[in-house]
C-alpha positions in Angstrom: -27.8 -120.9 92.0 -29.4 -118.5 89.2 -28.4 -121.2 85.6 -27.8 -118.2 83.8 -25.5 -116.0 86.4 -23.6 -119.6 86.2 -23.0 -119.9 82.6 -21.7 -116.5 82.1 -19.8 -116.6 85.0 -17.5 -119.4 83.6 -16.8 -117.2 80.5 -12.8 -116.4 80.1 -13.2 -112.8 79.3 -10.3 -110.2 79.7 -10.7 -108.2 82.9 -10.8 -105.1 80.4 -8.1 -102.9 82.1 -7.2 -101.6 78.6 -8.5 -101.6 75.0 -7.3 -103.4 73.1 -5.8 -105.8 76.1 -1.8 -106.6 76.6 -3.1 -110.2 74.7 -3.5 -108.0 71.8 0.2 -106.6 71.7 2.3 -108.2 68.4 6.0 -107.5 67.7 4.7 -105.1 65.0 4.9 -102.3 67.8 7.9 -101.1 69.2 11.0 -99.1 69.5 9.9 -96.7 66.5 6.3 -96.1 67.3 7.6 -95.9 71.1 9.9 -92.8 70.1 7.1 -91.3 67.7 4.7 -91.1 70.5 7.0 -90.1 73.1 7.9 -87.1 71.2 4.1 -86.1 70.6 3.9 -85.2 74.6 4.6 -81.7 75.6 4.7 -79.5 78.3 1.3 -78.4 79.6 0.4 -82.2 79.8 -0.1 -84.0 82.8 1.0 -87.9 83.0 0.8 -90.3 85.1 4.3 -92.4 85.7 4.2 -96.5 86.2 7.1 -98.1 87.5 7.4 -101.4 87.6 9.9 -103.4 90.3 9.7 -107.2 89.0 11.6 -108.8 92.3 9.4 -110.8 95.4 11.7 -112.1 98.4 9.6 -114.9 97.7 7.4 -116.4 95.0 3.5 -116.7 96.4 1.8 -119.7 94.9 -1.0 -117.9 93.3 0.8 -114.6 92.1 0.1 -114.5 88.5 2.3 -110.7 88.4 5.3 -110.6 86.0 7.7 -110.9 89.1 10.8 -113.3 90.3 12.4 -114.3 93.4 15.3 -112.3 94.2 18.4 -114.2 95.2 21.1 -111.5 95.0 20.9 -108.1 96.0 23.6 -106.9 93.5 21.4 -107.9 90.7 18.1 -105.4 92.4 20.6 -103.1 92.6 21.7 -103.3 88.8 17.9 -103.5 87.9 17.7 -100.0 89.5 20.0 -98.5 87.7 18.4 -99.6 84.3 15.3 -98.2 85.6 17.1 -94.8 86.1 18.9 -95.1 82.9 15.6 -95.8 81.2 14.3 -92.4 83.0 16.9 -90.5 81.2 16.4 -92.0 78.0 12.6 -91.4 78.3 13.1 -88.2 79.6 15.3 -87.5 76.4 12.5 -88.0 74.0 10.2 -86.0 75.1 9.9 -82.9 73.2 8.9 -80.8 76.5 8.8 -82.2 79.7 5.0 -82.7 81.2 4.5 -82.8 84.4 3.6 -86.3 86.7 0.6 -86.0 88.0 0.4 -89.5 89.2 3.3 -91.9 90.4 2.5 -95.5 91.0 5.1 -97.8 92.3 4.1 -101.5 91.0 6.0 -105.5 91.0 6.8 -107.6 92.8 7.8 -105.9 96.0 8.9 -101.8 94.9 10.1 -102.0 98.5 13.1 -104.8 97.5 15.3 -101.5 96.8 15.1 -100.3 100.3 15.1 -97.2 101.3 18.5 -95.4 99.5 17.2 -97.2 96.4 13.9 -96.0 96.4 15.6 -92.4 97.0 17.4 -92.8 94.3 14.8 -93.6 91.7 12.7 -90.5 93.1 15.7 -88.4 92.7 16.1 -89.6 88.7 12.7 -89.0 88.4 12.8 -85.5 89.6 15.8 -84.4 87.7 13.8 -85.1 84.9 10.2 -84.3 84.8 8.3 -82.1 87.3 5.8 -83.1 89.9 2.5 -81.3 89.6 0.9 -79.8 93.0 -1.2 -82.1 94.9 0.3 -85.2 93.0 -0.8 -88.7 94.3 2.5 -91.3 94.7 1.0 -94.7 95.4 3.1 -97.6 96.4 2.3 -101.3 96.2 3.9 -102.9 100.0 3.8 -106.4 101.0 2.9 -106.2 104.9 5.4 -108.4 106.1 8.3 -106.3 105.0 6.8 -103.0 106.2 9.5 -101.5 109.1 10.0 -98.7 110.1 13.2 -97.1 108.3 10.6 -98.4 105.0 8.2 -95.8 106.1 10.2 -93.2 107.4 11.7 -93.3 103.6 8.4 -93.1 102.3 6.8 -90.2 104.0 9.9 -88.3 103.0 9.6 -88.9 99.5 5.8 -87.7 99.6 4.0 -91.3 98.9 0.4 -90.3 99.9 -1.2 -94.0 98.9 0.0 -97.6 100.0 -1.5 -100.6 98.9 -1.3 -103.8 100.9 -1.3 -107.3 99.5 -3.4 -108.8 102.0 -5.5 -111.4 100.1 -7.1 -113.2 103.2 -6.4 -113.1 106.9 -7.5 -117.3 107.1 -4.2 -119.0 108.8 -5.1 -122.0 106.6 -6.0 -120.2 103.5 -2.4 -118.6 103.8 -0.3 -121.8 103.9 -2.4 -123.5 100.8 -1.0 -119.9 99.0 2.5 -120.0 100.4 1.7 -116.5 101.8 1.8 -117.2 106.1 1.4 -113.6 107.1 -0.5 -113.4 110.6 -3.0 -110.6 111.0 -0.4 -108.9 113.9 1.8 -108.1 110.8 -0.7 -106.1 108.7 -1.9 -104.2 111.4 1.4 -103.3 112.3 2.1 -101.9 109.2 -1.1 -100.1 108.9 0.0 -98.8 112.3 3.1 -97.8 110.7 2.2 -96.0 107.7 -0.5 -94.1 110.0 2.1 -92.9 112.2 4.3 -91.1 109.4 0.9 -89.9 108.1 0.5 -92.2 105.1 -3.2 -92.8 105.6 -5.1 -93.5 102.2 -4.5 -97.0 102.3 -5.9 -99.6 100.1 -6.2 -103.6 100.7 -6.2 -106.2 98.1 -8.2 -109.7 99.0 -9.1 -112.3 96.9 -11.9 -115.0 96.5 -11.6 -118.2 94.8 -8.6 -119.3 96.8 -7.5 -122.7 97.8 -9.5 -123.6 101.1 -11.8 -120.3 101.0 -15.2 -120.7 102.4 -18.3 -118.3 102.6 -17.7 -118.1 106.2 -14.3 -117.5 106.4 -14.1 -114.9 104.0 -16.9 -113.4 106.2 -14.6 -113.4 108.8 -11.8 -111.8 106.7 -13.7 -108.9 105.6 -14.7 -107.8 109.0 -11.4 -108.2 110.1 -10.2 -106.1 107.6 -13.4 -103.3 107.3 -12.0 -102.9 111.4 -9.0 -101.5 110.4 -10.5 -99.0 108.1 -8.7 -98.9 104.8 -10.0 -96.2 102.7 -10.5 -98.8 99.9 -10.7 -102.0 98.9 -9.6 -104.4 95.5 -11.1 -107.5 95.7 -10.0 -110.3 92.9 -11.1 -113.2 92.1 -8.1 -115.5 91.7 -7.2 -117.1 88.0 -5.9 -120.3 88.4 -3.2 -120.5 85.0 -1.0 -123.5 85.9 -0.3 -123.4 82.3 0.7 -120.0 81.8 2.3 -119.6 85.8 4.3 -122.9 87.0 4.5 -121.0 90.5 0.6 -122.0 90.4 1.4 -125.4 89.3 2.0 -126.4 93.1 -1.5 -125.4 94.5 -3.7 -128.5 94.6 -6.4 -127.6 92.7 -9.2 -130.3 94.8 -8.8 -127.8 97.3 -10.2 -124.8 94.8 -13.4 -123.9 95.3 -16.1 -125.0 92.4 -17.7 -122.1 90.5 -20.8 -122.2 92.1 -18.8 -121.2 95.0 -16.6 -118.8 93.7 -20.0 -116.9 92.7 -21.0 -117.2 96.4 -17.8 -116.0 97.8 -17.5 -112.2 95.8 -22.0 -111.8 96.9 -20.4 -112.4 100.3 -17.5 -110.2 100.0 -19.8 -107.6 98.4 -22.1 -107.7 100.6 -20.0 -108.1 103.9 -18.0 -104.7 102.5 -21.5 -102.6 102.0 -22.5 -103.4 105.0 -19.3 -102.1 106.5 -20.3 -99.0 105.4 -18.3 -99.3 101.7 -19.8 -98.2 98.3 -19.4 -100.5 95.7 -17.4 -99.2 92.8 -17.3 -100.8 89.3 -16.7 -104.9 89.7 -14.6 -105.0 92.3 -13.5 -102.3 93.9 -14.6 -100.5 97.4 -14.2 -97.6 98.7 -15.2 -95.0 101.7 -18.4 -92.6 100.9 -15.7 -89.5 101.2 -13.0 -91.2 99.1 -11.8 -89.7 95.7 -12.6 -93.0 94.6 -16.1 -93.1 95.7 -16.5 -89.1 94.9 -15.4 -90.0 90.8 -17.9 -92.9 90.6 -20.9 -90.8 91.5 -20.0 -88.1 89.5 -19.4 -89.9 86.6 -15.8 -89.7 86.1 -14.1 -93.1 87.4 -11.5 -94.5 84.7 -9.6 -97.8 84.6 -6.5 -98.6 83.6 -3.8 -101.2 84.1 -4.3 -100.3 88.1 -7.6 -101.1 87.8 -10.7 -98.6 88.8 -8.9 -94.6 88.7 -9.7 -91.4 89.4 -6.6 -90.5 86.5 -8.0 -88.9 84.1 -4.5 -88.5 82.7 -4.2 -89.2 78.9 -1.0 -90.7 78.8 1.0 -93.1 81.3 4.6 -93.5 80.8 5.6 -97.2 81.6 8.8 -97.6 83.0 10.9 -100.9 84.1 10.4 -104.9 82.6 7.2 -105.9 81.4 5.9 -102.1 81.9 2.9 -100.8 79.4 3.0 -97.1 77.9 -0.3 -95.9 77.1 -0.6 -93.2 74.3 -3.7 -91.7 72.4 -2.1 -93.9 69.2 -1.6 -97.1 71.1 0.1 -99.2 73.8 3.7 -100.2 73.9 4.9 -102.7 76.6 8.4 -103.0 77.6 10.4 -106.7 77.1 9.3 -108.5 80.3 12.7 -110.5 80.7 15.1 -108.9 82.7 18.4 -109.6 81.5 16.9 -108.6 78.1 15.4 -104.9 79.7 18.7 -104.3 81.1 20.9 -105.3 77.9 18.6 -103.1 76.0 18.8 -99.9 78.5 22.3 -100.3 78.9 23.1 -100.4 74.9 21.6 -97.2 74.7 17.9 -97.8 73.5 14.4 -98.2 74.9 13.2 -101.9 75.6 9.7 -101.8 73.9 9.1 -105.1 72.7 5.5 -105.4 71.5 2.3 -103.1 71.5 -0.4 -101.9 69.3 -1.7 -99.4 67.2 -5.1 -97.7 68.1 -7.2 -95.7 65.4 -10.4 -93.9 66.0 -12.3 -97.1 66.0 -10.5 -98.8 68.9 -10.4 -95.6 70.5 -14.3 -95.5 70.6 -15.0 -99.0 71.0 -12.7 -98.5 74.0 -14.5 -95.6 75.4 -17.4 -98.0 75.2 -15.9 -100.4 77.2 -14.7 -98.4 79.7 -18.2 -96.9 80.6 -19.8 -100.6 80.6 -17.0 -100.8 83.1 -17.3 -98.1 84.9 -20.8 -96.7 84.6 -22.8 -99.6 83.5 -24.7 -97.3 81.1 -23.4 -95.9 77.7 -25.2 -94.4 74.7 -23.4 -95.6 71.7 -24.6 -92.4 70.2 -22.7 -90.2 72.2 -19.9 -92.2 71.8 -19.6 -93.5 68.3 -22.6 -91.2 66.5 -21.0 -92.3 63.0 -20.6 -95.8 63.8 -22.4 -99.3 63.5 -23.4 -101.7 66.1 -26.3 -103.8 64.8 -24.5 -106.9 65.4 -23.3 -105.8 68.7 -26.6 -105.5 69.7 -27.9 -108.7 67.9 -25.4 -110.5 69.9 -27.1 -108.7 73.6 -30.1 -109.5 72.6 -30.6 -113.3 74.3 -28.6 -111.2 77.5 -31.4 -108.4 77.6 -34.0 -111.7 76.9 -32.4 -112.9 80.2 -32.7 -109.7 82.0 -29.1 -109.0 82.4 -28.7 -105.6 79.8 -31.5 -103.0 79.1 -31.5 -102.0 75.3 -33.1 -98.5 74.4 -32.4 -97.1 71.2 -28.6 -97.3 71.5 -28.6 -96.8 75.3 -27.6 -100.0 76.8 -27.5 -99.9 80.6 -26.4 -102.8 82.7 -29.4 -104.3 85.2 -28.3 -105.0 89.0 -28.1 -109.2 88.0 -25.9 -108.6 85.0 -23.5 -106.0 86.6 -20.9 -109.2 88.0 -20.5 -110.4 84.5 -20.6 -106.9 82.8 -17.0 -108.2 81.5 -19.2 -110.4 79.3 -21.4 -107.3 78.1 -18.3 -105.6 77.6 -16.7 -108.3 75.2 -19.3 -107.8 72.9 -17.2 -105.1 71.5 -13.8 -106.6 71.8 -13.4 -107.2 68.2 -9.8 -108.6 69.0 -11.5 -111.2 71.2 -9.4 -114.3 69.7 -10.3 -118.0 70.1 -7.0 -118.3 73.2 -10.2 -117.6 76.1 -7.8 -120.0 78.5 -5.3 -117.1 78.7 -8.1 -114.7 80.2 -9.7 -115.2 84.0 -13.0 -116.2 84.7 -15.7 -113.3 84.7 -16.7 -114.2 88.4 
């Protein structure tokens, strides 16, 4: 194993899905600068809508999502109708309505509120804002709870993406997770959303699990590249039994060492290439033809609390517990307890909690980011022609020494051996990064 791939794979970097990231949000940020910016969006603009469903049937061991079991289905229910109150009150601040341009149903398990509430969440939705034409409504589905009335439902409110928690197809691998789902039940539910037409699927899978070999993730990624999603996330799991007591019960002897974590995503890599997948960004894959794929080549992927996007939409209205807003003047994240969310939506007020401010300079060295990110190439030039990185680029310099960044001028282009820890390139102009690196995920 390369010495240098290893010690900058154990860095606890963020996974840079925003700039500054959600471990940058203070109390300083909230209802106020959530109305301000609300009312700076106007018709003409497109948005993309998040809404987030914080309820799993059951708790997986390694889940590290802001979710909870739920016990009662009168208390989903009430949830609902705070997210649809929330709508309304959002909806109310807006000076003129934009238009959704992208819809993306997150959690948990969205699917918890079954069909009629899922219809009903639509339908607030739609009273208030309109849809643009050709807008993409993505749904986040746990195959085991994938049935038929579920489908029927969403083909007829117009979801054209589902993403399916698959993590790994290993029998064994499952039960270490608390996650027994037979590989039967996915592809009936890929069947499923097929037959009502819902074909751009994506599948999550993860390396670094409990049990997870080289082999057997070989296994699982020809398994899956059969059924032919049209993309592919692929995570490498963060093991937090600090921060996530669901993760407290996975026994950690049987986690793979980092050596092998490193081994696993070259596998998974290079089992999903060969399938005929192109690469995008650090973890993602997707088909040659995909819109995915298609923004990648031409220059134009983004990423964002989904992870790699095609949205090139500047704002993304947050909606339901633990939700994040992001505006050109910052990011503003909705209380993440639920008792709290609803109290606050039912009093009559938004439940932003915490968020921060973003001026020019956060806005660049974002911009930065996101193009390490996504291109592995920026020209600080273009992006910052007024601004000052000499001790950015001091810090590369034992990183280009090792052959893992290209410095010309102030052109810095990722090599080939230093795009799986790129997160660490990309830190280098994190000037929030704060001495808590245990709260942040390995970089491989």
């Amino acid at each position: 194993m390369n010495p240098v791939m290893r010690r900058y794979a154990g860095y606890n970097v963020p996974r840079y899905t925003s700039y500054p990231t959600a471990a940058d949000f203070s109390a300083d940020v909230g209802v106020k600068d959530h109305e301000v910016w609300l009312a700076g969006l106007g018709a003409g603009q497109a948005v993309s809508v998040y809404l987030h469903v914080p309820y799993c049937r059951k708790i997986c061991l390694y889940c590290g999502c802001t979710t909870k079991m739920a016990v009662r289905d009168d208390v989903v229910g009430a949830y609902r109708r705070a997210l649809e109150t929330e709508i309304d009150l959002v909806a109310g601040l807006l000076g003129e309505r934009p238009e959704i341009l992208r819809l993306h149903w997150g959690g948990g398990t969205p699917s918890i509120l079954g069909p009629d509430g899922l219809r009903s969440a639509i339908a607030a939705l739609r009273r208030q804002f309109p849809f643009a034409n050709g807008s993409e409504h993505a749904i986040e589905l746990d195959p085991r709870h994938v049935t038929v009335a579920l489908v029927e439902a969403l083909a007829e409110l117009g979801v054209t993406r589902a993403s399916l928690g698959v993590q790994d197809v290993n029998p064994l691998v499952q039960a270490a997770i608390g996650r027994v789902q037979p590989l039967f039940v996915v592809e009936a539910a890929v069947e499923r959303l097929r037959s009502v037409e819902i074909r751009n699927l994506n599948f999550d899978l993860m390396y670094g699990l409990p049990l997870q070999t080289a082999a057997s993730i070989r296994k699982t990624c020809a398994l899956v590249a059969a059924m032919g999603p049209d993309r592919i996330a692929c995570f490498g799991y963060a093991h937090l039994p600090r921060l996530k007591a669901n993760q407290r019960r996975i026994d950690e002897a049987k986690l793979p060492s980092q050596d092998q974590r490193i081994e696993q995503a070259e596998v998974m890599s290079e089992e999903l290439v060969g399938a005929g997948y192109v690469r995008i960004g650090i973890d993602h894959f997707a088909k040659p033809g995909d819109a995915l794929a298609r923004a990648a080549a031409g220059g134009k992927l983004h990423r964002n609390f989904q992870g790699y996007t095609e949205d090139a939409s500047g704002a993304l209205l947050g909606l339901g517990a633990s939700s994040i807003s992001t505006f050109a003047d910052g990011f503003v994240q909705n209380v993440a307890d639920v008792p709290r969310y609803v109290g606050a939506i039912a009093a009559g007020s938004l439940a932003s909690a915490r968020g921060c401010r973003r001026d020019e300079n956060d806005r660049q060295r974002a911009h930065i980011i996101e193009r390490l990110m996504c291109d592995f190439t920026v020209d600080l030039d273009d992006v910052a022609p007024n601004a000052e990185f000499r001790n950015e680029l001091a810090r590369l310099t034992p990183m280009q020494s090792e052959g893992l960044v290209e410095i010309a001028g102030a052109k810095l282009t990722v090599t080939q051996a230093g795009r799986a820890v790129v997160r660490v390139i990309a830190a280098t102009f994190d000037t929030y990064r704060c001495a808590q690196a245990a709260q942040f995920s390995n970089a491989i």
